[in-house]
C-alpha positions in Angstrom: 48.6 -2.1 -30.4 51.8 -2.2 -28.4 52.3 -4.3 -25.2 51.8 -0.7 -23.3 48.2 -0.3 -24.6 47.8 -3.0 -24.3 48.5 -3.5 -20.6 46.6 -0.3 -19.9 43.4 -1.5 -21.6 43.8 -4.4 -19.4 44.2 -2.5 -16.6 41.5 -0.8 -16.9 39.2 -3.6 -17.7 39.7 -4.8 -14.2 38.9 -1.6 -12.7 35.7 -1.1 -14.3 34.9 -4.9 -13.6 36.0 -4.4 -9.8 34.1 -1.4 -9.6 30.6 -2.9 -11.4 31.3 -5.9 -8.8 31.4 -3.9 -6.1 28.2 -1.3 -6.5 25.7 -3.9 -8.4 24.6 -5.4 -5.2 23.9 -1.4 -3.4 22.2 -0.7 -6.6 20.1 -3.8 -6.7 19.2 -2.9 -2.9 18.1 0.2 -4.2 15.9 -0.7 -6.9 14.5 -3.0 -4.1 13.9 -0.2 -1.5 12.9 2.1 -3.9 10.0 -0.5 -4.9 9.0 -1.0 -1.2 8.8 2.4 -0.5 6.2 2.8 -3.5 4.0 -0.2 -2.3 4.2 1.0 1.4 3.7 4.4 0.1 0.4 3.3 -2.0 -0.6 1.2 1.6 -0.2 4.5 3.6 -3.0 6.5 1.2 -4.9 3.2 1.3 -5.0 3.0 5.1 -5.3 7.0 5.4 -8.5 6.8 3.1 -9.5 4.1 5.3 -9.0 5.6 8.1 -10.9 8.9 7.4 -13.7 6.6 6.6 -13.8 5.2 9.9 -13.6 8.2 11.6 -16.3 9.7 9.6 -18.2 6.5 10.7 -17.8 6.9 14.2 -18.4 10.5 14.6 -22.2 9.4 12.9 -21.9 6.8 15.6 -21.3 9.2 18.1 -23.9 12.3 17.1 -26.6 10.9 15.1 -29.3 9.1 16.4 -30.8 8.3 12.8 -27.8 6.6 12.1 -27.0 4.6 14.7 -30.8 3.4 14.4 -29.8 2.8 10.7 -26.8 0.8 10.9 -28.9 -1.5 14.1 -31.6 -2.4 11.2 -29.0 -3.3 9.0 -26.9 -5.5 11.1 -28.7 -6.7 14.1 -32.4 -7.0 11.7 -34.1 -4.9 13.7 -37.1 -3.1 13.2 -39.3 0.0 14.5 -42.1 -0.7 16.8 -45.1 -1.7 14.1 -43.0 -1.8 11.2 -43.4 -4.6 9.0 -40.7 -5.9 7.0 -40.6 -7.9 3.4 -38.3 -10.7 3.3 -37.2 -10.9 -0.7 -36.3 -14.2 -1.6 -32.7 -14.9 -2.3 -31.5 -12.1 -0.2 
């Protein structure tokens, strides 16, 4: 190879190393952001799912009688007026 080519190659070399110097960082950052945006995107259609249960919880809560009688038996234990209730052991 003569000492033109030679410089040319080496030239060259420099460039592309410059230039893979320069954007490896912004595509690293990318990568990054671009895996963020996936995980907060899969915590949106978490939270909207959640979301849309709670609402469908509090319209019961709001509407139905049967259910809000329901969810007092569960959590606060209690009971209709001569009902009798059956304590399972280890529950």
């Amino acid at each position: 190879m003569g000492a033109k080519k030679l410089t040319s190659l080496f030239i060259f070399l420099i460039i592309l190393i410059s230039v893979v110097i320069i954007f490896i960082p912004g595509y690293t950052k990318l990568l990054s952001l671009k895996n963020e945006n996936r995980n907060l995107a899969q915590q949106i259609k978490h939270l909207k799912r959640t979301n849309q249960g709670l609402e469908k919880e509090l319209n019961l809560l709001a509407e139905d009688k049967e259910y809000i009688e329901k969810i007092a038996r569960e959590k606060l234990g209690l009971t209709k007026e001569g009902e009798i209730i059956y304590k399972i052991e280890g529950e």
